[in-house]
PyMOL commands that place a pseudoatom at each C-alpha (Angstrom):
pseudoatom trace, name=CA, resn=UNK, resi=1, chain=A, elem=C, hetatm=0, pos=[-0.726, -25.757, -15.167]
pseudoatom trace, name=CA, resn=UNK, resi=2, chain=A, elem=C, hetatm=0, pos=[2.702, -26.253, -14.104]
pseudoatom trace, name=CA, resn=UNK, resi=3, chain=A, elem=C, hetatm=0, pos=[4.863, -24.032, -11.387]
pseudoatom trace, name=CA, resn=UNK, resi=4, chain=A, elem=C, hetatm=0, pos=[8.624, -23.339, -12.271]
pseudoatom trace, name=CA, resn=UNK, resi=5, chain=A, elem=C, hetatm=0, pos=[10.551, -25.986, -14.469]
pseudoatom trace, name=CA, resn=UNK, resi=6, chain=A, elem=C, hetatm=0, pos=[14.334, -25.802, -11.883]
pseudoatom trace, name=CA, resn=UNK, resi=7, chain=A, elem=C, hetatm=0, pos=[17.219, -26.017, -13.769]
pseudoatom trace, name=CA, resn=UNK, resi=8, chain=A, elem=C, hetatm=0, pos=[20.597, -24.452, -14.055]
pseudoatom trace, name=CA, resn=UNK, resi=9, chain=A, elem=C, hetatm=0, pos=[21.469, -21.403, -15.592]
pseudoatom trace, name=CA, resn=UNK, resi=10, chain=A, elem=C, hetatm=0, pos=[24.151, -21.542, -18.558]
pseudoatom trace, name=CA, resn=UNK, resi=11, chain=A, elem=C, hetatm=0, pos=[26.190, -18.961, -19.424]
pseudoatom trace, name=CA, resn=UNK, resi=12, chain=A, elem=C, hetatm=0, pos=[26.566, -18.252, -23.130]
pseudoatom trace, name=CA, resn=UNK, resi=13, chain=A, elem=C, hetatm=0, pos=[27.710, -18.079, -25.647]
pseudoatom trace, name=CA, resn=UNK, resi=14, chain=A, elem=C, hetatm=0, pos=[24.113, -18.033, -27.421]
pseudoatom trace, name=CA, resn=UNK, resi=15, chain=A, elem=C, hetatm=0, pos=[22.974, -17.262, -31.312]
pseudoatom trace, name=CA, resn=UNK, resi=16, chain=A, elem=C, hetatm=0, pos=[22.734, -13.883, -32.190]
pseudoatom trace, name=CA, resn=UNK, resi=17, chain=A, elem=C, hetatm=0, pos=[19.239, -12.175, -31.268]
pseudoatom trace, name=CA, resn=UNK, resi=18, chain=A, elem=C, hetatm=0, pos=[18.365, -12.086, -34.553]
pseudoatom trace, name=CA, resn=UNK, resi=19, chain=A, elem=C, hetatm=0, pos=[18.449, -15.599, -34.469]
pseudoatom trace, name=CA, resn=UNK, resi=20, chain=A, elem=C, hetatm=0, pos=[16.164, -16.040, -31.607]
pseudoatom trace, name=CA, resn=UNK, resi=21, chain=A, elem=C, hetatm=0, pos=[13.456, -13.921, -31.642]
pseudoatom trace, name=CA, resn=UNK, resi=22, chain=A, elem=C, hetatm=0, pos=[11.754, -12.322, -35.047]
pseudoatom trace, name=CA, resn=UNK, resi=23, chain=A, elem=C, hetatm=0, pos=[11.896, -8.548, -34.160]
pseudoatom trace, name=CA, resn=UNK, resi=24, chain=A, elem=C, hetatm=0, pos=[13.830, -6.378, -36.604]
pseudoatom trace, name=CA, resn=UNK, resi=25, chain=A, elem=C, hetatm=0, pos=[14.826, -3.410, -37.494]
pseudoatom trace, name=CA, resn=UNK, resi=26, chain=A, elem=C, hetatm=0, pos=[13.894, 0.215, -35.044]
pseudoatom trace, name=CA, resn=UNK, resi=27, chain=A, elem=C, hetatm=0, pos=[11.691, -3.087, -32.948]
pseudoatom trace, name=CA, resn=UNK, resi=28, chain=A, elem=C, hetatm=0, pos=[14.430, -5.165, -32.097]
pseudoatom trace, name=CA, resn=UNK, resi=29, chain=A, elem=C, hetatm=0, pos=[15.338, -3.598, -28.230]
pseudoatom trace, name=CA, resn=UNK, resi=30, chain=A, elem=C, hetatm=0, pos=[17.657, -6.475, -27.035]
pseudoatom trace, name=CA, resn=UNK, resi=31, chain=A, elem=C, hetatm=0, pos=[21.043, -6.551, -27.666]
pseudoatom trace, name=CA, resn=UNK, resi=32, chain=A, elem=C, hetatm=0, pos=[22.036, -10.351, -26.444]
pseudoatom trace, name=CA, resn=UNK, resi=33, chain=A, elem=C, hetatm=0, pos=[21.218, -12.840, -23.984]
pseudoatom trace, name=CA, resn=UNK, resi=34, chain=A, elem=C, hetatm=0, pos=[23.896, -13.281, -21.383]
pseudoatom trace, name=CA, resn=UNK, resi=35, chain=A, elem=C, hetatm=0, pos=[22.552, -16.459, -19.313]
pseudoatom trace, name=CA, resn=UNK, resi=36, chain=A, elem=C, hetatm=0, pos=[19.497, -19.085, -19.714]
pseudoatom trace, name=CA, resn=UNK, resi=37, chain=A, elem=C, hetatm=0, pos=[18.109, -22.327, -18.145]
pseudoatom trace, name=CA, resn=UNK, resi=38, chain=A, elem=C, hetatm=0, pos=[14.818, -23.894, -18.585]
pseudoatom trace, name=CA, resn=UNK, resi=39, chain=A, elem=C, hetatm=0, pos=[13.488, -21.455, -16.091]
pseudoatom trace, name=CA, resn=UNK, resi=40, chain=A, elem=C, hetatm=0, pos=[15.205, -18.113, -16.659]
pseudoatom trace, name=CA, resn=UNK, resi=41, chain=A, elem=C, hetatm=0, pos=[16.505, -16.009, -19.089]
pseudoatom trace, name=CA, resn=UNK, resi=42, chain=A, elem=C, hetatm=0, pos=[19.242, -12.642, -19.002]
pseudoatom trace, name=CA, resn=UNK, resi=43, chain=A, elem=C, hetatm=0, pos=[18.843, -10.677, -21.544]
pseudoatom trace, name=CA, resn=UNK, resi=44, chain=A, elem=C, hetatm=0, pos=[20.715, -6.957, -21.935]
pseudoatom trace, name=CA, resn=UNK, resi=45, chain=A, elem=C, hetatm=0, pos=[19.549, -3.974, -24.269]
pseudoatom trace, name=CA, resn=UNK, resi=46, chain=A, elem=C, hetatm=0, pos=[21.241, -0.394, -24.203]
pseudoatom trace, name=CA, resn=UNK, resi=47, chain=A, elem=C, hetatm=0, pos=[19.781, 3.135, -24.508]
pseudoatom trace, name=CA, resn=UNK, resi=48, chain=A, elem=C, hetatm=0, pos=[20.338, 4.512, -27.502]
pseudoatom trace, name=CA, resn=UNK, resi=49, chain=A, elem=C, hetatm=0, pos=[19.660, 8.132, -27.664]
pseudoatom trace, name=CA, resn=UNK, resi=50, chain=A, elem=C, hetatm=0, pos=[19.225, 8.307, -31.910]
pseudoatom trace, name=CA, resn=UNK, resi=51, chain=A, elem=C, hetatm=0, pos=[16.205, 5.433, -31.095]
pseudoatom trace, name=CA, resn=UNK, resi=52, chain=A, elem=C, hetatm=0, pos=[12.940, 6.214, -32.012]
pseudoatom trace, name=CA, resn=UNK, resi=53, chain=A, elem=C, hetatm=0, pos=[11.736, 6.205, -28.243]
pseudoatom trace, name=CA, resn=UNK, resi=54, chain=A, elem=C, hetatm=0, pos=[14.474, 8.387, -27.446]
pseudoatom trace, name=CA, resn=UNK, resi=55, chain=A, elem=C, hetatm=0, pos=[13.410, 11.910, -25.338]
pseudoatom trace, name=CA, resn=UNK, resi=56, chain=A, elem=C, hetatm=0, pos=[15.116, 15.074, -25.613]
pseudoatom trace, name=CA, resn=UNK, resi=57, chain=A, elem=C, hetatm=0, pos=[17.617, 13.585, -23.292]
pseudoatom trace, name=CA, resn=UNK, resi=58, chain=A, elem=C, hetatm=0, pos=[18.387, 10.549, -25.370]
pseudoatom trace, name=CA, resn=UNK, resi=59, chain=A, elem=C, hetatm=0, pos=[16.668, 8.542, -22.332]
pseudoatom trace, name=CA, resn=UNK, resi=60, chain=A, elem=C, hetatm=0, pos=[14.068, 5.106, -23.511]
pseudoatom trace, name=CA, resn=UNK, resi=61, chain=A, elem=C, hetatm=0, pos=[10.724, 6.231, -21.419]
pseudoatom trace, name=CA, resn=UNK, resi=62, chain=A, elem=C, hetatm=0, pos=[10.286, 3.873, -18.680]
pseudoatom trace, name=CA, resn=UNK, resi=63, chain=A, elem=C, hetatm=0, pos=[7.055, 2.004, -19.872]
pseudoatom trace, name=CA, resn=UNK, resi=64, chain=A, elem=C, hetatm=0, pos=[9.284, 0.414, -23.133]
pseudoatom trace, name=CA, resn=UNK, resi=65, chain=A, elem=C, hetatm=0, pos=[10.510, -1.794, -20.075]
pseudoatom trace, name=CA, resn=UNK, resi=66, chain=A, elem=C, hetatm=0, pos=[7.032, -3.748, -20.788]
pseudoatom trace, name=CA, resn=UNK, resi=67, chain=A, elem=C, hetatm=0, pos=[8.127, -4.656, -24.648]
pseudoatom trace, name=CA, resn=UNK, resi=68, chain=A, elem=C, hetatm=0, pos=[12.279, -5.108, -23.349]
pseudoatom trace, name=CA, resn=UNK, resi=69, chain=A, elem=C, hetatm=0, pos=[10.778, -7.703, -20.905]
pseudoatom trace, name=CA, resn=UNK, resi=70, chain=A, elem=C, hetatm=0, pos=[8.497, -9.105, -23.556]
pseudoatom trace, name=CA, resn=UNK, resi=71, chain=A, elem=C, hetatm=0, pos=[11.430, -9.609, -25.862]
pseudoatom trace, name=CA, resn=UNK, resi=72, chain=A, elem=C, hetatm=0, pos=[13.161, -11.513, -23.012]
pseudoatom trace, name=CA, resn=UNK, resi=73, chain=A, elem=C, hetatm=0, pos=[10.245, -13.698, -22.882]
pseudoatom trace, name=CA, resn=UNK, resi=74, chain=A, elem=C, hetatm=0, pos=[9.978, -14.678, -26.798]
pseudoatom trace, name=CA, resn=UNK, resi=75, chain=A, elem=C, hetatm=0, pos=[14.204, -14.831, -26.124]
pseudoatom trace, name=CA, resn=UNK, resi=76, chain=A, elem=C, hetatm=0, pos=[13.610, -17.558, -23.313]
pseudoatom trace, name=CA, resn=UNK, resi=77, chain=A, elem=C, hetatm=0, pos=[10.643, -19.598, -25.080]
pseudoatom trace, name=CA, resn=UNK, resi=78, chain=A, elem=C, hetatm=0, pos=[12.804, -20.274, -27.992]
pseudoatom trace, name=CA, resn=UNK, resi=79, chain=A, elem=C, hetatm=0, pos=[15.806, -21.091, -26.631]
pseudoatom trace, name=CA, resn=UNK, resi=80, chain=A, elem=C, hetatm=0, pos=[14.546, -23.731, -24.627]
pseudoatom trace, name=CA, resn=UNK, resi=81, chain=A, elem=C, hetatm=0, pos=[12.499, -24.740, -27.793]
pseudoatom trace, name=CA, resn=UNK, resi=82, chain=A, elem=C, hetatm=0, pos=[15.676, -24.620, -29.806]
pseudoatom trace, name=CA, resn=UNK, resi=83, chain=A, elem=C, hetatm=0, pos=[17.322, -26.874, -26.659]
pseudoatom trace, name=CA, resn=UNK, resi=84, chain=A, elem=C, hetatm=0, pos=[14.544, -29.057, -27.601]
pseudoatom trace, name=CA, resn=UNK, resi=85, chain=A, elem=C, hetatm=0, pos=[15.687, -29.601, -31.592]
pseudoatom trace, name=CA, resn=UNK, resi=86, chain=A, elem=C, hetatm=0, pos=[11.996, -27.109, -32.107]
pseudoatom trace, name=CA, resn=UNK, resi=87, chain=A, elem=C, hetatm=0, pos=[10.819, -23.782, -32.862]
pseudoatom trace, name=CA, resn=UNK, resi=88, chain=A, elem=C, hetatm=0, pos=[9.489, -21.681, -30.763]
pseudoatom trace, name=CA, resn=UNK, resi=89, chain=A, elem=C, hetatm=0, pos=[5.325, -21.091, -31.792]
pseudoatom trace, name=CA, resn=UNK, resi=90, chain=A, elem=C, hetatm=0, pos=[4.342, -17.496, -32.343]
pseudoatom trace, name=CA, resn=UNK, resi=91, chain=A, elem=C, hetatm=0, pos=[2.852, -16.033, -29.202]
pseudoatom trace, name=CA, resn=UNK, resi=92, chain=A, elem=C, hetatm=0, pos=[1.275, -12.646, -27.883]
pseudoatom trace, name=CA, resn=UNK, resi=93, chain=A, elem=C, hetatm=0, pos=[1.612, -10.591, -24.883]
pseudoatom trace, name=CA, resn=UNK, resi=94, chain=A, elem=C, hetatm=0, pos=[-1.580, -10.638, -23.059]
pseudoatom trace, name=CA, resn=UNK, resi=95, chain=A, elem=C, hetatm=0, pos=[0.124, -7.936, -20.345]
pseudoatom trace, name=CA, resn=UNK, resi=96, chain=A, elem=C, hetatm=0, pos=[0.255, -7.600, -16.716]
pseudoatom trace, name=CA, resn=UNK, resi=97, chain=A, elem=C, hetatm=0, pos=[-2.102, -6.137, -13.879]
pseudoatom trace, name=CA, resn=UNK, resi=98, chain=A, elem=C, hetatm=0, pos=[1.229, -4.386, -12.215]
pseudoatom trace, name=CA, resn=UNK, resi=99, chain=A, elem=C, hetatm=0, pos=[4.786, -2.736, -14.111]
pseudoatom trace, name=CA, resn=UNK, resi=100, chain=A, elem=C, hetatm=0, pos=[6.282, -1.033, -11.301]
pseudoatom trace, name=CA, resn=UNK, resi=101, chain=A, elem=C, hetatm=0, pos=[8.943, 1.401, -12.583]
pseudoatom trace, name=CA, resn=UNK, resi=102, chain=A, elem=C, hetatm=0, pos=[10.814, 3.106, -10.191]
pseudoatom trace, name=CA, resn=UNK, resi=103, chain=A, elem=C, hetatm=0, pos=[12.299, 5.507, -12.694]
pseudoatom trace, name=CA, resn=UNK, resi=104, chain=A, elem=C, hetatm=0, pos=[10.618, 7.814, -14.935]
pseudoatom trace, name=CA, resn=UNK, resi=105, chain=A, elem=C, hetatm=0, pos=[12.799, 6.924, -17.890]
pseudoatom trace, name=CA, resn=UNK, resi=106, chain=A, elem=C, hetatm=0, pos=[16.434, 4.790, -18.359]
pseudoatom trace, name=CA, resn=UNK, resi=107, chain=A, elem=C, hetatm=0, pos=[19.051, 7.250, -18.968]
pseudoatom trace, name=CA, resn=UNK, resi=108, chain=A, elem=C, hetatm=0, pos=[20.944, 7.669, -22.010]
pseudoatom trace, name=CA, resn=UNK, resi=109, chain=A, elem=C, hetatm=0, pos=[23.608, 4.776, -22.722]
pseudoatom trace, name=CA, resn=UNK, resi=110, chain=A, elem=C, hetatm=0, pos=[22.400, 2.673, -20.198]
pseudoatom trace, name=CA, resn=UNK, resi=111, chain=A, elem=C, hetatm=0, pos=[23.079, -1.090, -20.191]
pseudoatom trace, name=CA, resn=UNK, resi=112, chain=A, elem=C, hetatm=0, pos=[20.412, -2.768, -18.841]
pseudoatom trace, name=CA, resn=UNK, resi=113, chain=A, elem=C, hetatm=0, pos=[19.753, -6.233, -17.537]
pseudoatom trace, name=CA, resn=UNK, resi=114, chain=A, elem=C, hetatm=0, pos=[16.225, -7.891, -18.319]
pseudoatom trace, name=CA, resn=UNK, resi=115, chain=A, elem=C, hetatm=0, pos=[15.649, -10.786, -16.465]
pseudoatom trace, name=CA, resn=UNK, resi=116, chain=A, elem=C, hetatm=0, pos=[12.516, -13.155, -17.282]
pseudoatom trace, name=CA, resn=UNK, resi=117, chain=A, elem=C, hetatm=0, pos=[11.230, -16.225, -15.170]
pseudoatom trace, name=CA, resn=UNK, resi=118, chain=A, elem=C, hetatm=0, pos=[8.849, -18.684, -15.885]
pseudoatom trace, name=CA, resn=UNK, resi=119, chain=A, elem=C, hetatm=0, pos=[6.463, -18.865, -13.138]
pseudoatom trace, name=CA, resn=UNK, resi=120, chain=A, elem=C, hetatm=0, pos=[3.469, -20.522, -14.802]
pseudoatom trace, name=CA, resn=UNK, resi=121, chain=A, elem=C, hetatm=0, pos=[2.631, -22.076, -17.902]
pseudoatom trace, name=CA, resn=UNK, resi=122, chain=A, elem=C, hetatm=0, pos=[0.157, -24.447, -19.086]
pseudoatom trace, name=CA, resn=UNK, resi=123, chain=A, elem=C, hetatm=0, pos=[-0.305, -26.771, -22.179]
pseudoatom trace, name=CA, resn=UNK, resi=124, chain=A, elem=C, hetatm=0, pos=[-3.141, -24.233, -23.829]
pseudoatom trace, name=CA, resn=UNK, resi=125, chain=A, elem=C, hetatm=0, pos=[-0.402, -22.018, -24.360]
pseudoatom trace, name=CA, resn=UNK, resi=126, chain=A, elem=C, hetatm=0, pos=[-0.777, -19.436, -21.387]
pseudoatom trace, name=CA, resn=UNK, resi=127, chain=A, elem=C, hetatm=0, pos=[2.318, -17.996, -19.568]
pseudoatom trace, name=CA, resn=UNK, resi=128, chain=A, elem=C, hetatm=0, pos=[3.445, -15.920, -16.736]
pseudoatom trace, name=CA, resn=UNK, resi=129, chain=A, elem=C, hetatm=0, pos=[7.186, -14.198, -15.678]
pseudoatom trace, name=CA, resn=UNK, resi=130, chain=A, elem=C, hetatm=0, pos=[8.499, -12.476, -13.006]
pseudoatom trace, name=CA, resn=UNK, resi=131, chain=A, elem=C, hetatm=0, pos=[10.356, -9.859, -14.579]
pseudoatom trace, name=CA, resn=UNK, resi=132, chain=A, elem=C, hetatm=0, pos=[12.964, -7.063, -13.513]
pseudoatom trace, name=CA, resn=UNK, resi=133, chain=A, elem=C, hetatm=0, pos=[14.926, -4.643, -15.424]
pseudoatom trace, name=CA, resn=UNK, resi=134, chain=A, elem=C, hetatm=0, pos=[18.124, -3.748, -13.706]
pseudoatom trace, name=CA, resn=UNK, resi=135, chain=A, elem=C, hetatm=0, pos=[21.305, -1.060, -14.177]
pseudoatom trace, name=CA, resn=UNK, resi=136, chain=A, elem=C, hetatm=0, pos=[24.169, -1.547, -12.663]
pseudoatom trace, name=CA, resn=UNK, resi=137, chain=A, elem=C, hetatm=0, pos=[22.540, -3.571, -9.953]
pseudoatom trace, name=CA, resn=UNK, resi=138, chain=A, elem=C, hetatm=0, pos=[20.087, -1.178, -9.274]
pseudoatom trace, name=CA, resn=UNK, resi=139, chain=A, elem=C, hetatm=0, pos=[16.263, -2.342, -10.120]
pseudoatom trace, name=CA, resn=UNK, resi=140, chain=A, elem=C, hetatm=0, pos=[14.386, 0.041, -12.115]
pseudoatom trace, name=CA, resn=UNK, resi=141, chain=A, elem=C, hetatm=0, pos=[11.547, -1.895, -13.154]
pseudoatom trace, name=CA, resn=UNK, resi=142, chain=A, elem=C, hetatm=0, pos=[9.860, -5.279, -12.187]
pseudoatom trace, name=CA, resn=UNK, resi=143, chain=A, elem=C, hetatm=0, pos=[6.600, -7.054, -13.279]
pseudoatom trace, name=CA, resn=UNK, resi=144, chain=A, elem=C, hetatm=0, pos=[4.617, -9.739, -13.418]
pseudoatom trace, name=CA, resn=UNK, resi=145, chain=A, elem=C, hetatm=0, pos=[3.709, -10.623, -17.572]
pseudoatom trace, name=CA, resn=UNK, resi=146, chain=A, elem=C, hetatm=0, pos=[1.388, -13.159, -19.367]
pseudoatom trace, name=CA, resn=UNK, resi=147, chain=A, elem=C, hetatm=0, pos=[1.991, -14.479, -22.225]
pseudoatom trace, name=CA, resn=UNK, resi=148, chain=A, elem=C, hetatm=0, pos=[0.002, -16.523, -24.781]
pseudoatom trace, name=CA, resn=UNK, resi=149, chain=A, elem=C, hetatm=0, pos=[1.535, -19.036, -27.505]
pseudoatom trace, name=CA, resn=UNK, resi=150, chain=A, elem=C, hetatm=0, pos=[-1.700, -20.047, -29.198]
pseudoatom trace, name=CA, resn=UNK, resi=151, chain=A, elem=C, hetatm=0, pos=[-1.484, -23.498, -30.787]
pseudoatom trace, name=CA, resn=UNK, resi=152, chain=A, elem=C, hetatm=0, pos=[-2.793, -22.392, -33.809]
pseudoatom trace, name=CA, resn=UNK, resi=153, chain=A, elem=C, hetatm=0, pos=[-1.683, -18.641, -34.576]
pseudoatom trace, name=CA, resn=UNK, resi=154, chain=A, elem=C, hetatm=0, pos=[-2.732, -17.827, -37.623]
pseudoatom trace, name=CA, resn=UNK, resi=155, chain=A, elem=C, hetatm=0, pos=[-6.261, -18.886, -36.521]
pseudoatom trace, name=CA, resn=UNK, resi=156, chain=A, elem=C, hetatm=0, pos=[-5.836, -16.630, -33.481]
pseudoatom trace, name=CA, resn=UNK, resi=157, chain=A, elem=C, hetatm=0, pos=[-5.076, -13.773, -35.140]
pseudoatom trace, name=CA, resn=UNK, resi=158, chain=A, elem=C, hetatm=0, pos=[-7.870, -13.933, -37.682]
pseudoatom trace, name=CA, resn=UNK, resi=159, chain=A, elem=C, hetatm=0, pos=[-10.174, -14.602, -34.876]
pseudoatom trace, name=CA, resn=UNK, resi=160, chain=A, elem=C, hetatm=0, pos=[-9.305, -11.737, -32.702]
pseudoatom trace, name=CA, resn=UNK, resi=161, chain=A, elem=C, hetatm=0, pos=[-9.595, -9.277, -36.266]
pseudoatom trace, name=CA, resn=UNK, resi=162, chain=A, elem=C, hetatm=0, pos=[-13.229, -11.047, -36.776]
pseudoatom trace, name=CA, resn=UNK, resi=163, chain=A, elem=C, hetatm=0, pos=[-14.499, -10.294, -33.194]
for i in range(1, 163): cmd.bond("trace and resi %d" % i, "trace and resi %d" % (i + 1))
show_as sticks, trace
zoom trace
């Protein structure tokens, strides 16, 4: 396994998100990356109070921050694998043994910053970032998330229906 891969961060412009990572529709959560290098992504995603996760306040309950940093994740994979003249294989989030929130929910309207950084990652396909969520300089949420890019998905999948 390998520790973090040091390079630069670039500023944008990048593709449209749509472009990058396959979520769609009510599932798609980021807006647009603002900033990537081989190590790190930025990512930002606002609060939209007619979502579907949307509380009586038009606030995104604080645990979505697991899927908005999983987003940044697939987001960082395959832009470097898109740097690379690739694709990005299909992967999985495995999870994380600690999301620390430090609010209960992010308020309606909110633009937040999701930041993803490779800390680990080895040639089987497992993965870990430090993550952090951020408003307006403020950290609301931080974690720790693994990640799996199986070489052979489709086989994965079927396997883990078979078990």
């Amino acid at each position: 396994m390998t520790g973090h891969i040091q390079s630069d961060e670039h500023d944008g412009p990048f593709p449209p998100i749509e472009t990058i990572i396959p979520h769609r529709g009510t599932m798609l959560l980021v807006d647009e990356v603002i900033a990537c290098s081989d190590a790190a992504l930025t990512a930002l995603a606002t609060v939209r109070a007619d979502a579907w996760y949307a509380d009586e306040h038009g606030a995104m309950p604080a645990w979505i921050g697991i899927e908005l940093m999983a987003q940044a994740v697939a987001a960082h994979v395959a832009l470097v694998a898109m740097r690379a003249g690739g694709r990005a294989r299909p992967g999985v989030l495995l999870g994380t043994r600690s999301y620390r929130a430090h609010v209960s929910a992010f308020s309606r309207d909110a633009r937040l910053a999701i930041r993803a950084e490779e800390v680990l990652r080895s040639e089987e396909g497992h993965g870990a970032y430090e993550c952090t969520i951020d408003r307006d300089g403020e950290r609301c949420a931080e974690a720790v998330i693994k990640v799996f890019q199986p070489h052979d998905f489709q086989t994965f999948i079927e396997g883990s229906f078979s078990s």
